[in-house]
N, C-alpha and C positions, 0 to 999 in steps of 0.2 A: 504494500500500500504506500502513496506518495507521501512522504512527509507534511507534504502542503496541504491534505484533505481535513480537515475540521470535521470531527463526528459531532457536529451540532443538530445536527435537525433528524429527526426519528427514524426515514428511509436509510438516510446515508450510517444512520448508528446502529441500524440493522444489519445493515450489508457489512459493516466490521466485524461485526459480531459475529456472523455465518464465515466470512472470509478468514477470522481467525481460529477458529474451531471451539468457540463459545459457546454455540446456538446450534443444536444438530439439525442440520440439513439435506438434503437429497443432492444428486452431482447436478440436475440441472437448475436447483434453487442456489447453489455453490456459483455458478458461473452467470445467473442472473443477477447477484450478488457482488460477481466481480467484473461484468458490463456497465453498470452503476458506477462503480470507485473507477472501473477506465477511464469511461465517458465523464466522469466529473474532475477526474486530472488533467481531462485533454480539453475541457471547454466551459469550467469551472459553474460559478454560482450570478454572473452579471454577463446582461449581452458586450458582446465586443463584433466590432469590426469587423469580417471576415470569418469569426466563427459560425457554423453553422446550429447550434444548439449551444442550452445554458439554463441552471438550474436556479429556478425559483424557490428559496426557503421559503418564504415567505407564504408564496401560492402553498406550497406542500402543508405547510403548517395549518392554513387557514381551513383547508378540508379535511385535515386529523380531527381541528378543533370543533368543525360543526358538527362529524360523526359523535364527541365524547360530551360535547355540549346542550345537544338537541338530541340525539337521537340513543331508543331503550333496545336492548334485545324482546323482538317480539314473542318470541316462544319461549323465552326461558324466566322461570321466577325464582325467587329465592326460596329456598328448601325449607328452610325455616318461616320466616312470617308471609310467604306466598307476593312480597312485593315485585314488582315490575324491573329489572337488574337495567343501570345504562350500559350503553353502548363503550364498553370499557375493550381501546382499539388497542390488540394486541402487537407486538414485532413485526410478523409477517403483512400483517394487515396493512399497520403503519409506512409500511415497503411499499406496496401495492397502491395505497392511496397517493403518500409522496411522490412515487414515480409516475404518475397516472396526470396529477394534476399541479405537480414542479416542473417535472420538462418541457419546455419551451423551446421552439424554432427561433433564430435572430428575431423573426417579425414580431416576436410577442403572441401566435398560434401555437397549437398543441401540437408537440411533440407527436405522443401517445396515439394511434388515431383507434388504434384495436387493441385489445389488451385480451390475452389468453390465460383462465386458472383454471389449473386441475389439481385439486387435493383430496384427500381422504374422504369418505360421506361423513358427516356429521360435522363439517370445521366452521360451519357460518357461511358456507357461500351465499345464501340464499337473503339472509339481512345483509350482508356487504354490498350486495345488486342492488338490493332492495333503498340503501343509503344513497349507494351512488346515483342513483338514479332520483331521488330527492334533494340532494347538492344541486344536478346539472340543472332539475328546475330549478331551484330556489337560490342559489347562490355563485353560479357559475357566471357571473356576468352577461346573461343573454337574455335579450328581450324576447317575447313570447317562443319559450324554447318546446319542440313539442319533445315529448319521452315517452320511449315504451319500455316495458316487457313483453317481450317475444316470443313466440313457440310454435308448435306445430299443432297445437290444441287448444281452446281457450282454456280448457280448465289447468294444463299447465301452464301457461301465461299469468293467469290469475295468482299465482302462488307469491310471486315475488312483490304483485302489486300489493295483494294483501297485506303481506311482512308492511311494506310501505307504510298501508290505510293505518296499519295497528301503529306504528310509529306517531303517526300525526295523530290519532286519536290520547298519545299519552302524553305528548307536550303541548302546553299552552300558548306557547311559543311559535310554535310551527301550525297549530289550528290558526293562530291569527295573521297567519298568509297564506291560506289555502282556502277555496270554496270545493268541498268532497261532496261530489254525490256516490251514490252507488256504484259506477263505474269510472268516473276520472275524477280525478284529481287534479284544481286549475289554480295554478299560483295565482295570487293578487295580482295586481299590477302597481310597480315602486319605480323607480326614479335608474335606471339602466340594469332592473333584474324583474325579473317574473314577469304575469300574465300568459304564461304558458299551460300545459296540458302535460299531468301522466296520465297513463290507460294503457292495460292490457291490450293486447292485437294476434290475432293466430294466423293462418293459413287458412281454417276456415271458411266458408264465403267470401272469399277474396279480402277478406282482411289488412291484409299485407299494405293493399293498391294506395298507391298514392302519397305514402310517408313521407318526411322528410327529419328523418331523427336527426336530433342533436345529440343524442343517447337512448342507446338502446341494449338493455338488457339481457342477454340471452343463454336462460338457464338450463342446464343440462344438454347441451348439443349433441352427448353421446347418446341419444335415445331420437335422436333426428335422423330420417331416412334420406334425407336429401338435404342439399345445401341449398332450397329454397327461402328459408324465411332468413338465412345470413344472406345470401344472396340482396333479398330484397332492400334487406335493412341498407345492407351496405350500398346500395344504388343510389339510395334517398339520402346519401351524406353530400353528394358530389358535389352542391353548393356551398356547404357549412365548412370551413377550415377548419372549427374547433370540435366538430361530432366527434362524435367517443363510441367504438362498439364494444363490448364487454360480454367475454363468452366464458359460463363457468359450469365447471363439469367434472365428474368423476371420469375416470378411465371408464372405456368402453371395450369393446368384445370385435365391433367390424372393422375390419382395414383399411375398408372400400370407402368407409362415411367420410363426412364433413369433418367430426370431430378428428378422428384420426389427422387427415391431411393438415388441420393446423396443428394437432400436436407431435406431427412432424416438421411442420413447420416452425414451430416457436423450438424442437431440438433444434435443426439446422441454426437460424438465427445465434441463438445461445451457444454452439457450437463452432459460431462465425462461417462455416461452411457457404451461409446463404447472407445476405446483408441488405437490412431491412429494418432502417431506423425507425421507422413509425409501425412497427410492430413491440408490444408490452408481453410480456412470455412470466409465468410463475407457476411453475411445473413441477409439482412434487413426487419423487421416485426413491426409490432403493436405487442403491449401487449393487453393479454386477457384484455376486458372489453373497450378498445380507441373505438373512435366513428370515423371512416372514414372519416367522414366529418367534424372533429375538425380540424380547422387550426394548432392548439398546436403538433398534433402529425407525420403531414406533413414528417416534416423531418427524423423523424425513415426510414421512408422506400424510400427518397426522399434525399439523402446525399446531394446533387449538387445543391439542392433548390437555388436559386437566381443566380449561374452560367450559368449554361447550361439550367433548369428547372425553369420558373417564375412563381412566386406564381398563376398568375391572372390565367396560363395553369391549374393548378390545381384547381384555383376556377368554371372555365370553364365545366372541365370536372363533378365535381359534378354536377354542375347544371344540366347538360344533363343528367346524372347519376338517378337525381332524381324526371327529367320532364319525363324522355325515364326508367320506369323500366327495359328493355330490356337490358340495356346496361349497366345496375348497376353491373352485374356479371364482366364484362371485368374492366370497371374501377377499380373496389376494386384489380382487379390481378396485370392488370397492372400496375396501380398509384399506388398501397397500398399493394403491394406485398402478396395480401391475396392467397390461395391455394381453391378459393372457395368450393367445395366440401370439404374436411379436415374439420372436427369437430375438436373440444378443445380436451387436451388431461385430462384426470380424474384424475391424478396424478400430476403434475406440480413439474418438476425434481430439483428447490431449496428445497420445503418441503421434496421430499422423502430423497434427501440427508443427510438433519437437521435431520431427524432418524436415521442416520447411529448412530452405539456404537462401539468402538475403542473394548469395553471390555463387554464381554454380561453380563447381569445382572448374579446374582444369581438364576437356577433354582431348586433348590436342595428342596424336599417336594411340587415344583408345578407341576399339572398334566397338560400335553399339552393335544391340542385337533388336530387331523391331517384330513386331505381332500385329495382327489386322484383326479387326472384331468387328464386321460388319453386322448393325442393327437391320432394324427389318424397310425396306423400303422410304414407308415416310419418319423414319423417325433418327437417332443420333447414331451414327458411326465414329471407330476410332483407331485409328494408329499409334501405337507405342515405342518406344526408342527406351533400353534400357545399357545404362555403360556399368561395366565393372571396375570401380576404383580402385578395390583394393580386397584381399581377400573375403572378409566380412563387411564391405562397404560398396552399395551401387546407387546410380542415380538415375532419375526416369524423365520423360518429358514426352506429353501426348499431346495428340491432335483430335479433334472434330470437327465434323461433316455432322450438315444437319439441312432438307428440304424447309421453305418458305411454309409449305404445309404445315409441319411440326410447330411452328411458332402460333400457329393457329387453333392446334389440337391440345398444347399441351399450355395453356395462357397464364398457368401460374407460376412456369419457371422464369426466371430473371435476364431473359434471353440477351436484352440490349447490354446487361452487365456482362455478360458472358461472350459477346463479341467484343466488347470495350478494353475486357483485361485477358482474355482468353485465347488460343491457338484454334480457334471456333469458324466454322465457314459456313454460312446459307447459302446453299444451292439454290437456281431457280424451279419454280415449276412443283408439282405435287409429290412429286418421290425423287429422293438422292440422287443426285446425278453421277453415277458410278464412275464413270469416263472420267472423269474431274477430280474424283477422289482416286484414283488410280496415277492419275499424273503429278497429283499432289505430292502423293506416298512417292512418287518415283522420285521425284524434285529432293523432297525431306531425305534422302534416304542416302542420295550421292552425295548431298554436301555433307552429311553426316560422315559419310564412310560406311555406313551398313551396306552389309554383304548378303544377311543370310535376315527372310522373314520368317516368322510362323503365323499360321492363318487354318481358319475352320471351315473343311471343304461344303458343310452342309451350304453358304452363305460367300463362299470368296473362289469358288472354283474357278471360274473364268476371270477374276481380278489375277489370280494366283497363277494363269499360265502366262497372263499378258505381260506380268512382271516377268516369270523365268525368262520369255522371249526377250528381253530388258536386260538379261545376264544377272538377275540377282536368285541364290538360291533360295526355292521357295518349299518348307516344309510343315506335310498337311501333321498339324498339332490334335490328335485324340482329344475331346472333351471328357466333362464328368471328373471321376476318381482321377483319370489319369493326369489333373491336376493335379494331384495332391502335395506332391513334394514342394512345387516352386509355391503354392497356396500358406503351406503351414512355411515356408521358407520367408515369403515375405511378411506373412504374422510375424515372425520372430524379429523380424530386421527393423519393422517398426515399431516393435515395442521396445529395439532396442534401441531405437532413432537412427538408423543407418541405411535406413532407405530414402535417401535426399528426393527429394521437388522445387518445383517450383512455386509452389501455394499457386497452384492455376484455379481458379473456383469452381470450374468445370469438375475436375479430376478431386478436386477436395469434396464437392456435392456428391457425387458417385460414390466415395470413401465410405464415406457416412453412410450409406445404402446398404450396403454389401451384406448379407447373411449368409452361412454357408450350412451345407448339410452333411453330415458326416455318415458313413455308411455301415454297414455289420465289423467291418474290422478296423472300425476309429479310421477311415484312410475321409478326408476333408475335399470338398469342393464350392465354388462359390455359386451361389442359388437364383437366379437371374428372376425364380418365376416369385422365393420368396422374399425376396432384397425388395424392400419400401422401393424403387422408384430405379432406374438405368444405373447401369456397371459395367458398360464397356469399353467405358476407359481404363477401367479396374483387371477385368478379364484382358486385355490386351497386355498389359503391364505384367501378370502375372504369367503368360504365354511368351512373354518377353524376357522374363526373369528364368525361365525355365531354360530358356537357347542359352542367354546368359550363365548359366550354375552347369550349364552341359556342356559348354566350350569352354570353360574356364581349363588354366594349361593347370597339367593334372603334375604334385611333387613326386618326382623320380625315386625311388629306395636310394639309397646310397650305395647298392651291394650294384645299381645301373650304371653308377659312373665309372666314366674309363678311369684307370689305376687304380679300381676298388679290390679289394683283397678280405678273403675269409679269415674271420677274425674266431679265436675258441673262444669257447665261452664257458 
């Protein structure tokens, strides 16, 4: 942490707290934690000139203070005399609201524009919605702001407004800026705040039509079949520079959903893999290797442990957990924020980073070894180039090809970033233009000095003899198991950090991807069909590293050199 960071204000004295190993945390609430103390050393606490963001104490402070000042926990009372508990804003909370509404753009706009939570069930999500969404009407500086809670039901929709209605019905304070009726809730109207509108909105009857949040609540996404009502919310911001979308939810079960894809997206982000400042990520998990049912690791995915969530609930639910196998799957989602189906990821995005090189080595007299991994027609293709530095030490450097189409099929990868900073080419037209990727590879490959490619006949057969006709040796590489060696090779290399790159974002996105399947006799290979999202940047480099580990010149006995002589022993 910079010596210059002040842990004055609640977010930033959280994120010390997690960052120094005070406050137990999960690895992606760790590194949301230490985005914060980044981004606050690199663009401080006052706008400046030139900087592109800057952190508002003040703002942060001021909507800690309305949650603890105005507003009660709706569902929870005091065990003893049955009274009404306030809104007593815990660490993590305090994180989530400071960075939600401290972060600032130069122009004095919100940072934040989406904010992603997934914690344990029972942590408060449902009143933190339910506040936030009482701020942006009542306090957020906006004149007539509309707000919803959103769902794919009314009567889930309803939930969070509810929490809300109970809110205003226990302050005096906040009754006398609201006119409530049965279904919305309408700020006053003051002097540059309120006369706005909350209300529940589903999918329903077309519900949706027509919005224009300034915020919008959206609870439990993992029970969402479609990314219609994010969709919708998020259409209706395109005018508002300060709209806020706020999606909060437990782990879920499908791959395919909505939920998922942001919370693979808020990993990548937090992982720096993908880069996306106006994305807010608070993602609670176990670290590979925790045991579920260790009381120690509880609280990673459990922030509100001993508030709202009591230990014994948690000791409860194992037990049932592990008398009822049945029900071992919901538990770990729910309690332990696990993604049950989601295997580990084969790369683990601190080690690939520890590879990155600022400055590529020297390859001047080393001959690289390349691999061709062509995707399917309209989507990314890739060439690899890997060089052998030194006996436990290689470095890579890949290419992409990718059709005009793709950019249109696939609208939520970061495509203009990925030509900006990446070794990335759009083809014209609806499918790859092979011819061009073939001449590419051939161009890359002589200035390199590669000799000798590998490539997968099912996918490159005729790229694969127009090179040999090229004079470059072209050998067809077996798929599956028959990775395995250069697979679990280059595991090792970057957990030991000796598999250099270039941090290309392409090839660090793909990184991140990669799951692999292991077969009856432990032998590993990389899983295309279960990998979150394209790997073949990943698959070429690995088919790269294999030529590479197989040409490496092999130590001679000493009983081979001339004037050796048998020695007793």
């Amino acid at each position: 942490m910079s010596a210059s960071i002040r842990l004055t204000d609640r977010a930033t004295r959280y994120a010390g707290e997690v960052t120094a190993g005070r406050v137990v945390a999960g690895p992606l609430v760790r590194l949301a934690c230490e985005r914060h103390l980044r981004d606050l050393a690199a663009w401080g606490t006052a706008p400046v000139e030139g900087v592109p963001f800057w952190f508002d104490e003040r703002a942060a402070a001021r909507a800690i203070a309305f949650f603890e000042r105005e507003l009660v926990l709706p569902d929870v009372q005091g065990e003893e005399t049955g009274e009404i508990l306030p809104f007593s804003v815990q660490g993590w909370q305090g994180f989530i609201l400071g960075s939600l509404f401290g972060w600032k753009k130069a122009d004095g706009h919100r940072r934040f524009r989406t904010a992603y939570v997934e914690t344990g069930k029972g942590s408060g999500k449902t009143p933190l919605g339910a506040g936030i969404a009482l701020y942006c009407l009542l306090a957020d500086g906006q004149s007539y702001p509309e707000v919803y809670s959103a769902a794919v039901s009314q009567n889930q929709a309803t939930i969070t407004w509810t929490d809300a209605q109970r809110m205003v019905d226990h302050s005096a304070r906040l009754r006398a800026q609201v006119l409530m009726t049965a279904h919305v809730i309408r700020g006053r109207r003051r002097p540059n705040a309120g006369g706005g509108k909350f209300q529940a909105v589903s999918s329903e009857k077309r519900g949706l039509e027509g919005k224009r949040p300034h915020c919008a609540v959206i609870d439990e996404i993992h029970e969402h079949p479609t990314d219609q009502v994010v969709t919708k919310m998020r259409r209706g911001t395109k005018r508002n520079k300060d709209a806020l979308i706020v999606e909060l939810t437990n782990a879920g079960m499908d791959r395919t959903s909505i939920c998922f894809r942001h919370h693979e997206l808020s990993r990548r982000v937090l992982e720096q893999s993908v880069s996306n400042e106006s994305w807010f990520a608070y993602v609670c998990a176990l670290d590979d290797g925790d045991d579920w049912r260790d009381r120690r690791c509880w609280p990673k995915a459990n922030p509100n442990i001993g508030v709202t969530i009591d230990w014994s609930y948690l000791e409860e639910a194992v037990a049932e957990a592990e008398g009822d196998p049945g029900s071992e799957a919901d538990v770990r989602r729910l309690n332990f924020c696990e993604w049950v189906e989601r295997q580990s990821n084969f790369l683990q995005a601190a080690k690939w980073h520890g590879c990155r090189v600022t400055e590529p080595p020297i390859l001047t007299g080393i001959t690289p070894y390349g691999a061709i991994d062509l995707g399917m027609s309209d989507d990314m293709s890739a060439f690899a180039l890997v060089w052998r530095i030194a006996e436990e030490r290689y470095f890579t450097r890949v290419w992409y090809w990718a059709p005009e189409e793709a950019l249109k099929k696939h609208k939520a990868r970061p495509w203009s970033d990925w030509r900006r900073k990446a070794r990335l080419e759009v083809t014209d037209g609806d499918v790859t233009d092979f011819g061009r990727v073939r001449s590419d590879i051939s161009r890359i490959a002589r200035d390199a000095g590669c000799k000798v490619m590998a490539f997968d006949k099912r996918f490159a057969q005729q790229m694969a003899q127009e090179l040999q006709a090229e004079g470059f040796m072209m050998i067809d590489q077996q798929q599956g198991f028959a990775l395995n060696e250069p697979t679990r090779k280059m595991g090792a290399l970057v957990k030991g950090g000796t598999f250099e790159h270039e941090g290309d974002p392409v090839t660090t996105w793909q990184a991140s991807n990669v799951v692999t399947t292991k077969g009856n006799r432990g032998d590993v290979r990389p899983d295309k069909e279960k990998s979150a999202d394209k790997i073949d940047g990943i698959v070429a480099a690995i088919m790269a590293l294999g030529r590479a580990m197989l040409e490496a010149p092999k130590k001679k006995s000493r009983y081979m050199q001339p004037g050796a002589r048998m020695e007793a022993v």
